[in-house]
C-alpha positions as CSV (number, residue, x, y, z in Angstrom):
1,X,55.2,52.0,41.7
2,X,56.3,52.6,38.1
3,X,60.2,53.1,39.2
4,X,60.3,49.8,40.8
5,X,58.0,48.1,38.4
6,X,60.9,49.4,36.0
7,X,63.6,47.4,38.0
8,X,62.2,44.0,36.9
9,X,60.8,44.6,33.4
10,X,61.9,42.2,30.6
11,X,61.3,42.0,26.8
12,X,58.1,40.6,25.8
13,X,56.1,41.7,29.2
14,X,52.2,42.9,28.6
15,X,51.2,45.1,31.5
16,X,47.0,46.1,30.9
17,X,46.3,49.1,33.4
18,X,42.7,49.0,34.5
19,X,41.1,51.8,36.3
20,X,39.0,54.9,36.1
21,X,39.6,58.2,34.4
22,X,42.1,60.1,35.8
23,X,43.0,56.6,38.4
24,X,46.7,57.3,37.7
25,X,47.2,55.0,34.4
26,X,49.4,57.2,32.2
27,X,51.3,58.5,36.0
28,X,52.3,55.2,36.7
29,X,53.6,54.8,32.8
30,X,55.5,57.9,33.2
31,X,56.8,56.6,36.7
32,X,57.6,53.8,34.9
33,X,59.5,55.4,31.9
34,X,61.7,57.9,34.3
35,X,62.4,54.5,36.4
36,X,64.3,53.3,33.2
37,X,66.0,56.3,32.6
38,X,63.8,58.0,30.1
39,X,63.5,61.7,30.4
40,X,61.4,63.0,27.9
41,X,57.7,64.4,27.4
42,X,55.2,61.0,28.7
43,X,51.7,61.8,27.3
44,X,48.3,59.4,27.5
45,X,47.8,57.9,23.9
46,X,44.3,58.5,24.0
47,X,44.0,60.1,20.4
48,X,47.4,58.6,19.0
49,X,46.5,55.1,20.9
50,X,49.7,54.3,20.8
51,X,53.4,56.1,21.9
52,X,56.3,54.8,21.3
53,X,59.3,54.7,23.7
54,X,62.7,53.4,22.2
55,X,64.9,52.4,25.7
56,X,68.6,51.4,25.2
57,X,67.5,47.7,25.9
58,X,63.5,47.5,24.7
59,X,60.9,49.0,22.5
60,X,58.4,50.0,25.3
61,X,54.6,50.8,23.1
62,X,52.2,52.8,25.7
63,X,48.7,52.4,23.8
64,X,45.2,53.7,24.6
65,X,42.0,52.2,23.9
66,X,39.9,54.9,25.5
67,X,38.4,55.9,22.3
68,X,37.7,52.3,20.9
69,X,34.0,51.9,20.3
70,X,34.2,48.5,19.0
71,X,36.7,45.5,19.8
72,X,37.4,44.8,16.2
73,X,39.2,48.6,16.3
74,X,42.2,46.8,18.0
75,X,42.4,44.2,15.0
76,X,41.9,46.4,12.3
77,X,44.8,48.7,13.6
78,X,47.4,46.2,13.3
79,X,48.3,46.0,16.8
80,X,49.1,42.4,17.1
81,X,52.4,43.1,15.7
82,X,53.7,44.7,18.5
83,X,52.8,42.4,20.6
84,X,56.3,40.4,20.7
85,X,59.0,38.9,22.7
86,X,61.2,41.7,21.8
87,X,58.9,44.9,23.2
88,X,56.8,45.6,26.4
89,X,53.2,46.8,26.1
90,X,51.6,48.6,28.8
91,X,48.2,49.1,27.3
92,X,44.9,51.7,29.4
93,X,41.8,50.3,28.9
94,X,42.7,46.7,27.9
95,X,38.8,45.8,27.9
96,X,37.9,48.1,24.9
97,X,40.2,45.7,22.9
98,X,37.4,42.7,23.8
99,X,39.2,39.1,24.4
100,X,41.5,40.0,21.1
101,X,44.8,41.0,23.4
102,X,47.1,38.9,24.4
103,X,47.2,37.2,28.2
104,X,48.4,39.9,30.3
105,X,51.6,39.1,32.2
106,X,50.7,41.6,34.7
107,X,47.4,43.0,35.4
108,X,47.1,45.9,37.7
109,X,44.1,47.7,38.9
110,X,44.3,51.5,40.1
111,X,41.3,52.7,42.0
112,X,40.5,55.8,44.0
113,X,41.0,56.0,47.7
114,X,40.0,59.3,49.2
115,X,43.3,61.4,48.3
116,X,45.2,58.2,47.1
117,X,44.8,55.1,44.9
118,X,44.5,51.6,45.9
119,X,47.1,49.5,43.3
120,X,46.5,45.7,43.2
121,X,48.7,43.6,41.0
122,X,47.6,39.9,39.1
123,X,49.7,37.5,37.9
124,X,48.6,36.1,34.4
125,X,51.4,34.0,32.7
126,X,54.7,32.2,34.8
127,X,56.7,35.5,33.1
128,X,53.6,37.9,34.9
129,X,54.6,35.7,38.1
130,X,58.1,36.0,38.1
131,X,58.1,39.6,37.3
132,X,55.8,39.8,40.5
133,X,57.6,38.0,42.7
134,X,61.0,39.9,41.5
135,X,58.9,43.2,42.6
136,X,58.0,41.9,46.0
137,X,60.7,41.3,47.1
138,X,62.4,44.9,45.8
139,X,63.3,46.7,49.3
140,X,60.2,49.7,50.0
């Protein structure tokens, strides 16, 4: 799912990743950054919070918000700036952060299904819905 979420990605997309520990967050990052031609180490955030992931044609920020205890964690580290026309955030644990993030483009839900995940995808802004409809109709 990463690859081809890769095929559609634009500047300025926020993609919040929603699921348990160990639900295949930071996996479908990595899927995501080897889809666009990225070959180096893809860690989880979860101490850093944030990675950074210069592409020829975007500033792709993977953050983390595991650890957060307290919404106003987000504000205080000067996140907001990132959040941009110019760069893509894919953020884990989006509800840590409270109702201080941005909409979410694309919202997408991993969950455990016996030896698999389940994936569902929401729309959350016209550039959410266009990147969705772009990846539905990607050949399987």
């Amino acid at each position: 799912m990463g690859a081809r979420l890769a095929r559609v990605l634009v500047r300025g997309l926020r993609i919040y990743l929603h699921g348990d520990l160990g639900s295949g967050k930071t996996t479908l990052v990595r899927g995501l950054l080897r889809g666009l031609g990225y070959a180096g180490r893809v860690k989880s955030p979860t101490y850093a919070l944030v990675e950074l992931y210069p592409i020829s044609r975007l500033n792709l920020y993977h953050f983390d918000f595991y650890r957060f205890r307290d919404p106003k964690e987000w504000r205080d580290a000067g996140f907001g700036e990132y959040f941009n026309s110019d760069s893509v955030c894919l953020v884990e644990w989006p509800e840590k952060a409270g109702g201080l993030l941005p909409v979410a483009d694309l919202d997408i839900a991993l969950e455990f299904a016996g030896d698999g995940r389940d994936l569902s995808v929401c729309a959350g802004t016209e550039n959410g819905r266009a990147c969705l409809n772009q990846l539905l109709q990607l050949p399987t």
